[in-house]
PLY file of the C-alpha trace (Angstrom):
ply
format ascii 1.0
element vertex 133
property float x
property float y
property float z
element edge 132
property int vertex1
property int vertex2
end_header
19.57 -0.79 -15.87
23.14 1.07 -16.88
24.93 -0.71 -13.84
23.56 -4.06 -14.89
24.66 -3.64 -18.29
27.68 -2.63 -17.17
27.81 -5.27 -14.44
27.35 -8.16 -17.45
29.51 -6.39 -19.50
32.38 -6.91 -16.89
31.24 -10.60 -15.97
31.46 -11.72 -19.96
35.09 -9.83 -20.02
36.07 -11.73 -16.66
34.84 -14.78 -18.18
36.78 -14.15 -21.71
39.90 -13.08 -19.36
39.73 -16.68 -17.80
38.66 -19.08 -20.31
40.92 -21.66 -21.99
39.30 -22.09 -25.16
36.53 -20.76 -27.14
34.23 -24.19 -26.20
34.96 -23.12 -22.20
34.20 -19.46 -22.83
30.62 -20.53 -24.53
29.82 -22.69 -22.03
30.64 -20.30 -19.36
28.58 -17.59 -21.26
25.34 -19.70 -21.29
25.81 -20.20 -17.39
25.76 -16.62 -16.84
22.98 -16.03 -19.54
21.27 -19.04 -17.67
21.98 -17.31 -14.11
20.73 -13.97 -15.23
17.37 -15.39 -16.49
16.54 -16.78 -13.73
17.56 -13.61 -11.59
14.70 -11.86 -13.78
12.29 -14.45 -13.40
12.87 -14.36 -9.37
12.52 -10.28 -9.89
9.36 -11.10 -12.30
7.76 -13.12 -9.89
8.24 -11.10 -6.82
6.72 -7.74 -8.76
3.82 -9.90 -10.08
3.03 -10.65 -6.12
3.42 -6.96 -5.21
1.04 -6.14 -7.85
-1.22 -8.94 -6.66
-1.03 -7.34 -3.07
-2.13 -3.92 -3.99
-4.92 -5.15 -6.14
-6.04 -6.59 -3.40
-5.78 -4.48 -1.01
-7.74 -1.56 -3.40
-10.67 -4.04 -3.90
-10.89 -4.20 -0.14
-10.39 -0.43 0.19
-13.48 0.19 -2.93
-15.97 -2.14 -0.95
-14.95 -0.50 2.24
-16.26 3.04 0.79
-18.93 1.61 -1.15
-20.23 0.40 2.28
-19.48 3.56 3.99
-20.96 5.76 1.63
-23.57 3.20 0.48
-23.32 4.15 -3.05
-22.35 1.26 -5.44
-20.34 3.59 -7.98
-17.43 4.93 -6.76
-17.14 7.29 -9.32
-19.95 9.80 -8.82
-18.59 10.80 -5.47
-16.14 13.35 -5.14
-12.92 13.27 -2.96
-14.66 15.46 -0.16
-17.82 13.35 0.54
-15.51 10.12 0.96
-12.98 12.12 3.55
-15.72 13.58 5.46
-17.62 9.64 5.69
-14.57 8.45 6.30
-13.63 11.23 9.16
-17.15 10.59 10.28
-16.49 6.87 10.55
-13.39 7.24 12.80
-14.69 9.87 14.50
-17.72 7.56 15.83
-15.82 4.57 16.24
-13.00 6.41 18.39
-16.07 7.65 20.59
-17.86 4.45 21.15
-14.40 2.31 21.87
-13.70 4.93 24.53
-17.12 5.14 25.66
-17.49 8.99 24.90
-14.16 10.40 26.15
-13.88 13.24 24.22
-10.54 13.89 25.68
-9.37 9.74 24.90
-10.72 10.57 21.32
-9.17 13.28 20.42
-5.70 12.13 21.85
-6.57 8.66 19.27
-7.32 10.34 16.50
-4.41 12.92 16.47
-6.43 16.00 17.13
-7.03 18.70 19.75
-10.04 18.73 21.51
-11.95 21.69 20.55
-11.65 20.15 17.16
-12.90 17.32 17.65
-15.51 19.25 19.17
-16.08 21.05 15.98
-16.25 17.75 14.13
-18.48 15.94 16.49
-21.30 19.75 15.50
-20.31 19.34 12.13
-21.02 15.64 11.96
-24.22 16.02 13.61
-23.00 13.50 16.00
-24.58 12.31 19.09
-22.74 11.99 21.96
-25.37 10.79 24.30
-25.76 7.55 22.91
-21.69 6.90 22.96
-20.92 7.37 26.30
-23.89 5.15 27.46
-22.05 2.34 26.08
0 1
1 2
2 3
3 4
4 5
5 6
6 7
7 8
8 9
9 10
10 11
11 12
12 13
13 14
14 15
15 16
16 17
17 18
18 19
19 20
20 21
21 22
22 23
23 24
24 25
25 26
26 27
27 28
28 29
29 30
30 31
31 32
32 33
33 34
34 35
35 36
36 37
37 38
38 39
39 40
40 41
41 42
42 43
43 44
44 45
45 46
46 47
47 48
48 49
49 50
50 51
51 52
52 53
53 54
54 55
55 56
56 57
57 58
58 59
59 60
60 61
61 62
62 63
63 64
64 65
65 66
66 67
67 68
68 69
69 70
70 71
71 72
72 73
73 74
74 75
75 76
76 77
77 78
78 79
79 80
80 81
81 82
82 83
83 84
84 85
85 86
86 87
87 88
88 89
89 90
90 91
91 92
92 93
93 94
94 95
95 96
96 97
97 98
98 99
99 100
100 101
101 102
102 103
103 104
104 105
105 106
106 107
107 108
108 109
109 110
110 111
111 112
112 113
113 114
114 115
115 116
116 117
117 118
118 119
119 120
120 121
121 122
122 123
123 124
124 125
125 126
126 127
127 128
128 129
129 130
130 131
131 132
């Protein structure tokens, strides 16, 4: 915010430096008051999409753990039930798109294999039913 200040600042003396009159130096003022408004409406516009984006994209994220979790308030869970669904979910969809590999698995989801192991007895996951896919 400094540097712009400074960077207008600079511009306006530049502009005073090379003026003729006082009529050229206004006008020549309003063009770079003009310029700089619409430089912060560009600015304005492109946060207002980012901000647009990540709404978005947290809606989709909210319904996503509603569904997982099946609960339609968000609120009344606490961070470790939506990891471990979560873990859950990519857990069993890691197993059924590589038809029970446990070895495939645990290489996709970033983990060694005795932990996945440990996951799958934790989870209370079947692994019959995966690898008869």
């Amino acid at each position: 915010m400094a540097a712009e200040r400074r960077g207008n600042i600079v511009g306006i003396l530049d502009i005073m430096e090379n003026s003729d009159d006082g009529r050229n130096l206004t006008s020549r003022m309003r063009e770079r008051k003009n310029e700089e408004i619409q430089r912060l409406q560009r600015r304005l516009e492109t946060e207002k999409a980012k901000v647009q984006a990540l709404s978005q994209e947290l809606d989709a994220t909210h319904r996503m753990l509603n569904t997982l979790l099946g609960r339609n308030d968000l609120s009344q869970c606490d961070l470790r039930t939506v990891n471990s669904a979560l873990e859950r979910q990519a857990i069993e969809a890691a197993l059924l798109d590589l038809k029970g590999n446990i070895t495939a698995a645990a290489r996709k989801l970033g983990m060694s294999r005795q932990s996945l192991y440990t996951k799958i007895r934790t989870y209370d996951i079947e692994l019959d039913s995966k690898r008869n896919c």
